[in-house]
Backbone as CSV, one residue per row, in Angstrom:
resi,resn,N_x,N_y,N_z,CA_x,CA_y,CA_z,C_x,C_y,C_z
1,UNK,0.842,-1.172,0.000,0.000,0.000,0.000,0.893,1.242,0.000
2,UNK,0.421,1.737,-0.716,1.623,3.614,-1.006,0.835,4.388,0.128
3,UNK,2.063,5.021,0.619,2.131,6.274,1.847,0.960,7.010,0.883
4,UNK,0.447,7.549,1.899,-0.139,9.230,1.415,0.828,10.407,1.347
5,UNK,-0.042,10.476,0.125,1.110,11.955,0.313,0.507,12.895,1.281
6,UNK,1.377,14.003,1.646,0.911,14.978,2.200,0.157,16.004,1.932
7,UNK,-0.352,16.580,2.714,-1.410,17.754,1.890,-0.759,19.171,2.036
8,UNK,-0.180,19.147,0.977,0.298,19.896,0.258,-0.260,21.624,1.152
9,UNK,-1.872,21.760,0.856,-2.096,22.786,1.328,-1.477,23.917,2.942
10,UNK,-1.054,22.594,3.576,-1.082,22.991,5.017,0.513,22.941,4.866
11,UNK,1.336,23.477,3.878,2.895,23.074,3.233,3.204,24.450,4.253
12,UNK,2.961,25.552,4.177,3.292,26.912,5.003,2.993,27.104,6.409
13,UNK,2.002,25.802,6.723,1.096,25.946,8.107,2.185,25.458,9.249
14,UNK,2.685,24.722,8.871,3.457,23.634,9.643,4.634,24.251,10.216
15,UNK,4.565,24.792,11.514,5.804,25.418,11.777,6.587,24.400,12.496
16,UNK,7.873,24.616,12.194,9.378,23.972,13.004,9.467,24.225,14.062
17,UNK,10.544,23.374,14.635,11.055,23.927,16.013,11.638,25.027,15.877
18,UNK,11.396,26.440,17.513,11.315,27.579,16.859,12.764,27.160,16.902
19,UNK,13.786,26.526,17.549,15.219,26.745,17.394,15.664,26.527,16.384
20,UNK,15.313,25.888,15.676,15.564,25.411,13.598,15.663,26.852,12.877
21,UNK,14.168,27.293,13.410,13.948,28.199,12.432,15.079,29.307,12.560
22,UNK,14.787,29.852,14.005,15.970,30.749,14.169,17.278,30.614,13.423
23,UNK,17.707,29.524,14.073,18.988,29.027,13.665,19.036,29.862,12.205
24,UNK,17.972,28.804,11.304,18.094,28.559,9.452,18.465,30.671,9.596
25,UNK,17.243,31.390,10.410,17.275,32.891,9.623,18.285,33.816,10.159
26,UNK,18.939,32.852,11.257,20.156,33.799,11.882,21.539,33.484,10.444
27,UNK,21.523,32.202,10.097,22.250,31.848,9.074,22.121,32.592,7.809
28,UNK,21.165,33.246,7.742,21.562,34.502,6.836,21.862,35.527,6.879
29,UNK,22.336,35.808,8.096,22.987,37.280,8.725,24.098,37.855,7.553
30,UNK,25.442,36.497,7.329,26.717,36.372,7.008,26.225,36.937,4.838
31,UNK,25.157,36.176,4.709,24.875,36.377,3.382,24.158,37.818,2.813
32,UNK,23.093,38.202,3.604,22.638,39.547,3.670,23.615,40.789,4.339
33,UNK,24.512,40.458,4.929,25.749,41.685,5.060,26.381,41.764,3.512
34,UNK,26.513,40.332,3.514,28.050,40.909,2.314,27.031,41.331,1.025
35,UNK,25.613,40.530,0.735,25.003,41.559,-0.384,24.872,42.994,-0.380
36,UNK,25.232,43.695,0.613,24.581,44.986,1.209,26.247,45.895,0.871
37,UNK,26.883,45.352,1.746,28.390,45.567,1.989,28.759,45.717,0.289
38,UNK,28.522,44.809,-0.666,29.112,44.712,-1.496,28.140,45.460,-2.657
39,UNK,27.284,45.501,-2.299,26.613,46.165,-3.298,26.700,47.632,-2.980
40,UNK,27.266,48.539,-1.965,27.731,49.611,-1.461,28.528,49.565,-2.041
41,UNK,30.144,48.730,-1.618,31.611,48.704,-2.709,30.964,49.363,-3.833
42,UNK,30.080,48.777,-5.023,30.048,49.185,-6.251,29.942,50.664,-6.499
43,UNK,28.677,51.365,-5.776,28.619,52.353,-5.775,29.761,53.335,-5.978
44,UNK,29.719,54.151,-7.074,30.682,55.042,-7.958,31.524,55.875,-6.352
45,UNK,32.372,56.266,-6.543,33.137,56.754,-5.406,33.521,55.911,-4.164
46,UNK,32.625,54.817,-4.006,33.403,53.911,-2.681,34.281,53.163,-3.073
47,UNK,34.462,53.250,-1.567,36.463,52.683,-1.127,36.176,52.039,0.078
48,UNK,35.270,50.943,0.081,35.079,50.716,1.573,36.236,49.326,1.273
49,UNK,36.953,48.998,2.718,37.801,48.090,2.866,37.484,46.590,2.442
50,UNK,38.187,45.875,2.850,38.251,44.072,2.589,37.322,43.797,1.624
51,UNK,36.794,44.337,0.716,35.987,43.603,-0.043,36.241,42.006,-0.640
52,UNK,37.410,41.802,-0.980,38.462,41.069,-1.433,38.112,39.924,-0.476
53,UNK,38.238,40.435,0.664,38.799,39.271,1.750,37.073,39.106,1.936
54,UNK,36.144,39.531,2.520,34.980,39.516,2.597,33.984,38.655,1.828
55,UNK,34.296,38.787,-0.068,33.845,38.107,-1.078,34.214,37.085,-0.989
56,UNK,35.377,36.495,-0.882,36.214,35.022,0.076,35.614,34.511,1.004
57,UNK,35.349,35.131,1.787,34.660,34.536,3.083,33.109,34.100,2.819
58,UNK,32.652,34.896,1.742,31.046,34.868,1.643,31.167,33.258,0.809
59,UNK,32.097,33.128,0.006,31.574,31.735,-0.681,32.522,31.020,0.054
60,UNK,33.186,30.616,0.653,33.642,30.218,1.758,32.732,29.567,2.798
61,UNK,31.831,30.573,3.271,30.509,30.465,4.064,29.755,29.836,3.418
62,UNK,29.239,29.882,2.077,28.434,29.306,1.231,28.750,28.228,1.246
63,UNK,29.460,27.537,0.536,30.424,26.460,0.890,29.971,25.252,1.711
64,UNK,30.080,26.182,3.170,29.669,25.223,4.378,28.741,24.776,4.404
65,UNK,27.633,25.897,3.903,26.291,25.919,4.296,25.783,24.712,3.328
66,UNK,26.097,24.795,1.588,25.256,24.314,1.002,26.165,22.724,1.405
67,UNK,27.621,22.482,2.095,27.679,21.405,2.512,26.875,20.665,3.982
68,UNK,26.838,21.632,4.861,25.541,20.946,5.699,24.347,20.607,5.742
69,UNK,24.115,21.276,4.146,22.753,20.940,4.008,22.738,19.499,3.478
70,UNK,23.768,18.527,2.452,24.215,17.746,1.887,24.252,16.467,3.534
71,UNK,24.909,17.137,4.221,24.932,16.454,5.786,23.621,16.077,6.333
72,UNK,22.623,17.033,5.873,21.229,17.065,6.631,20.765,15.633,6.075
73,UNK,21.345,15.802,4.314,20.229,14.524,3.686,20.968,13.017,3.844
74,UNK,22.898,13.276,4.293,23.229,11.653,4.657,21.973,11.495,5.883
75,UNK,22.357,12.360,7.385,21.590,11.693,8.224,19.947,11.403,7.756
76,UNK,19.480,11.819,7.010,18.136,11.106,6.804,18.504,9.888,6.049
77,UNK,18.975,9.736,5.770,19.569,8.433,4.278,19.593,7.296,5.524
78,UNK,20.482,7.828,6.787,21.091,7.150,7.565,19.953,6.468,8.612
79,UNK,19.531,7.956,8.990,17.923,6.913,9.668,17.138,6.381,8.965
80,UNK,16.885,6.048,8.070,16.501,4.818,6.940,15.412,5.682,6.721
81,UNK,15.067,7.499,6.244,13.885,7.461,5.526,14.009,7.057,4.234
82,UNK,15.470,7.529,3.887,15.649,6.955,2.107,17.065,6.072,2.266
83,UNK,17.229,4.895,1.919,18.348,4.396,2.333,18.652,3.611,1.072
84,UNK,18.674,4.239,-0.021,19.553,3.476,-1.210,21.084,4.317,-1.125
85,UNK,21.775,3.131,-2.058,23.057,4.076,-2.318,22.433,5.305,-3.151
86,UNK,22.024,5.588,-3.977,21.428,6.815,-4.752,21.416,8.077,-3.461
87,UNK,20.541,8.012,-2.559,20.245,8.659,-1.384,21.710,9.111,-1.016
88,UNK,22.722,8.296,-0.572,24.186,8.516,0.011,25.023,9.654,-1.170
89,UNK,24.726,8.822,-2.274,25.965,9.462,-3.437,24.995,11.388,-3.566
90,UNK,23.993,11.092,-3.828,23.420,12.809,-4.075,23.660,13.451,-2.717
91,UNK,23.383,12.850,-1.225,23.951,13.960,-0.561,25.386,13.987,-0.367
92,UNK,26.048,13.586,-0.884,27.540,13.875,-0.834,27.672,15.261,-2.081
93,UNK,27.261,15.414,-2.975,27.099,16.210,-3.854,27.192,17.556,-3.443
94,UNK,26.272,18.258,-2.317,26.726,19.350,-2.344,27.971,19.947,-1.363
95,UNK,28.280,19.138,-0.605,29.536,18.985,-0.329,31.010,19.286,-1.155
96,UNK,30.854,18.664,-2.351,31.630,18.496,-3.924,31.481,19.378,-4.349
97,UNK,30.489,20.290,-4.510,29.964,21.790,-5.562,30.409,22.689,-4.655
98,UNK,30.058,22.376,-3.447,30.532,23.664,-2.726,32.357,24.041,-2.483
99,UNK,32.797,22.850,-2.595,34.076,22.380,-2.126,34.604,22.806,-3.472
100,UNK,34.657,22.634,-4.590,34.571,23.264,-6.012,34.608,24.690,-6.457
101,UNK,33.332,25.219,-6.043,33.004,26.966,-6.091,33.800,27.269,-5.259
102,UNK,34.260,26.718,-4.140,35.184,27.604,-2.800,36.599,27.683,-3.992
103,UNK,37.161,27.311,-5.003,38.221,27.474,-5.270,38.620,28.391,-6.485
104,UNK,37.187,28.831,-7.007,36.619,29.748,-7.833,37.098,30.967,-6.900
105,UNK,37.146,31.786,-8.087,37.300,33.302,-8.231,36.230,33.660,-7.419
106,UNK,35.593,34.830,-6.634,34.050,35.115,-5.616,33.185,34.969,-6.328
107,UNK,33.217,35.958,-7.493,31.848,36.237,-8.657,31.246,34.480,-9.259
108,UNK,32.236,34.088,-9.746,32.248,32.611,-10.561,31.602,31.754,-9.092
109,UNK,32.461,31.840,-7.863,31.746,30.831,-6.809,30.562,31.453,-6.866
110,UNK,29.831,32.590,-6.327,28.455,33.033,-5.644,27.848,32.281,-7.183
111,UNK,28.174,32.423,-8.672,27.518,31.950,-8.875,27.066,30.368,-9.420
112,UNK,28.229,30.062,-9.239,27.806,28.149,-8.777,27.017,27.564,-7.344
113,UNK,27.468,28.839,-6.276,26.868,28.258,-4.769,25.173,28.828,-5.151
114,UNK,24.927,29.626,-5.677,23.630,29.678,-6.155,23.067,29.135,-6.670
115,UNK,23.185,28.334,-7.710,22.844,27.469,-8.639,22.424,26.179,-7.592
116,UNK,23.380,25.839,-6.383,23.827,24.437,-6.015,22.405,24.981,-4.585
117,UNK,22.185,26.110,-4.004,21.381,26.116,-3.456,20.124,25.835,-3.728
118,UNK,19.490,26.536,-4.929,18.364,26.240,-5.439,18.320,24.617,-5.860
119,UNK,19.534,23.980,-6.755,19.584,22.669,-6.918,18.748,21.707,-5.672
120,UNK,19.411,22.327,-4.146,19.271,21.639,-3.156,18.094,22.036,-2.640
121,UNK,17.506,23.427,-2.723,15.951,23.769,-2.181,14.887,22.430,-2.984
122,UNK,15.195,22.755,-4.429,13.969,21.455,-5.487,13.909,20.591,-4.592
123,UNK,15.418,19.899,-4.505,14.996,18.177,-3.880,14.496,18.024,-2.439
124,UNK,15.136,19.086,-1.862,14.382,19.234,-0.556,12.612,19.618,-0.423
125,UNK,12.130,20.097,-1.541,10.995,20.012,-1.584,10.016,18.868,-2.442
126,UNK,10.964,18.312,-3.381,10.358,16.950,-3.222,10.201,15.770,-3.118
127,UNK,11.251,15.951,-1.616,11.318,15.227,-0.588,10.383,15.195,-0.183
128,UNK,10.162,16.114,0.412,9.115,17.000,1.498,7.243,16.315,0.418
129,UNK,7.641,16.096,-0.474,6.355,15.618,-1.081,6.051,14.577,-1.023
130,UNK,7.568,13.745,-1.374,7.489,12.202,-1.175,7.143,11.744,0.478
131,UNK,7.151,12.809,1.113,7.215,12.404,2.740,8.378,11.901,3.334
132,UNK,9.460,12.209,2.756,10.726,11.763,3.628,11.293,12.732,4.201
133,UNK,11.149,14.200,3.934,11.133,14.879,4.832,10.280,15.904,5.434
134,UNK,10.101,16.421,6.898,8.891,17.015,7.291,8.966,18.520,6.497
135,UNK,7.541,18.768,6.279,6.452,19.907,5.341,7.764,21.081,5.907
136,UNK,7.663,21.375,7.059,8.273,22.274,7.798,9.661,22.836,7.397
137,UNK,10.141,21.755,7.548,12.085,21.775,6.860,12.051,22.146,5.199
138,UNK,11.104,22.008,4.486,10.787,22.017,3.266,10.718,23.110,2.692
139,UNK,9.613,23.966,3.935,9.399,25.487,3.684,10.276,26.085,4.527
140,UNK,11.004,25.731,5.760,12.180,26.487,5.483,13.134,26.382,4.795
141,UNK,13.618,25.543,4.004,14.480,25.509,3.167,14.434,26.340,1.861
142,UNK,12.711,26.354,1.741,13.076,27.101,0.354,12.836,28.513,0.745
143,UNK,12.574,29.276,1.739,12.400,30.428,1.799,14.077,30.784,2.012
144,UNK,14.670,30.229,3.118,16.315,30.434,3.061,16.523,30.487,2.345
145,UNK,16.422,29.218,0.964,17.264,29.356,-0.370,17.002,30.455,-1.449
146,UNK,15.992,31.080,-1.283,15.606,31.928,-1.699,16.558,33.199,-1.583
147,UNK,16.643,33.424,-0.335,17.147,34.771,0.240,18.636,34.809,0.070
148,UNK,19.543,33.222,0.086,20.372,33.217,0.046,20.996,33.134,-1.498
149,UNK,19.958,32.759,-2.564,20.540,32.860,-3.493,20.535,34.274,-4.271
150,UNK,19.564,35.103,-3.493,19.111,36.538,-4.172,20.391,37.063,-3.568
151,UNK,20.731,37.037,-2.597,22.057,37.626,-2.012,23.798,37.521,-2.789
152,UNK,23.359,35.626,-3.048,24.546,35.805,-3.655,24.784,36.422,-4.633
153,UNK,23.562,36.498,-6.007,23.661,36.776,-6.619,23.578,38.525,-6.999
154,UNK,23.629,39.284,-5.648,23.558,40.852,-5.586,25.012,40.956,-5.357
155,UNK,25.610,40.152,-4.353,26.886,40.529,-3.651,27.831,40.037,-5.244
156,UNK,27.670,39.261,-6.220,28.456,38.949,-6.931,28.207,40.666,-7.967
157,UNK,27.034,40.597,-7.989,26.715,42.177,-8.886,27.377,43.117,-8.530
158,UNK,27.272,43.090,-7.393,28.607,44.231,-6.814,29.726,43.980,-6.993
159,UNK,30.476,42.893,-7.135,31.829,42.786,-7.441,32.019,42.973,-8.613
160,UNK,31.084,42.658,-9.697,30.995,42.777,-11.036,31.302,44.217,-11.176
161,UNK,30.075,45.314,-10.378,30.129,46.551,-10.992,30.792,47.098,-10.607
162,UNK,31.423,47.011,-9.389,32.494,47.628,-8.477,33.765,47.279,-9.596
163,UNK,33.740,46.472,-10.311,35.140,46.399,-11.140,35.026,47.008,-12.601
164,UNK,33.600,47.711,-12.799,33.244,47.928,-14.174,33.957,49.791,-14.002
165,UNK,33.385,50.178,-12.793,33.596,51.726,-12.683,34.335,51.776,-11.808
């Protein structure tokens, strides 16, 4: 007999533990500075410091992130919601992309760690359909990935334009 799926409707209703959530929106502190920070740099006449070192650190950070998220889906693999090798080899993946973009130039990483976030929001949401993972983690994941990929992809705009003028 096949699981039910979930009902979909009640996909936003379902709140997390509030410490998850926090956690997930404190974790965009590091990504919404440097879009801000760096999208200032561009601005014609600034000279604000470390940009250099800062843009490093941001996919650096990225990096981690879209590798713990890769961590999130071994341990489910591991508590047997999905336990094929398939399950093991894809969450090792963003681990690999991120580990990859970290050796990229900033502009070129923000925009592979972007790509590899949204990659990882999809499956996390349909997961979240198949029922292997809870509604909750689903919709926070994609609202994070959201914010974090709009970021990267501002903070890379700024490095772009900051080098145009």
């Amino acid at each position: 007999m096949a699981a039910a799926k979930p009902d979909l409707t009640r996909f936003a209703a379902q709140p997390g533990p509030a410490v998850a959530v926090r956690l997930g929106y404190a974790g965009l502190l590091p990504f919404v500075f440097t879009a801000v920070y760096l999208g200032f740099a561009a601005m014609p006449g600034a000279d604000l410091p470390f940009v250099e070192t800062l843009a490093h650190a941001t996919a650096v950070y990225g990096a981690v992130i879209l590798s713990f998220l890769g961590g999130v889906r071994w341990g489910i693999a591991m508590a047997g919601r999905q336990r094929g090798m398939r399950e093991f080899v894809l969450s090792v993946l963003p681990s690999l992309l991120g580990w990859g973009a970290a050796l990229l130039p900033p502009v070129a990483a923000m925009g592979v760690l972007a790509g590899g976030f949204l990659m990882q929001a999809g499956w996390d949401q349909r997961a979240a359909i198949k029922g292997s993972l809870p509604l909750w983690y689903a919709t926070l994941r994609r609202r994070l990935s959201m914010v974090v990929t709009v970021a990267l992809l501002v903070a890379a705009s700024g490095l772009l334009l900051g080098r145009v003028a």
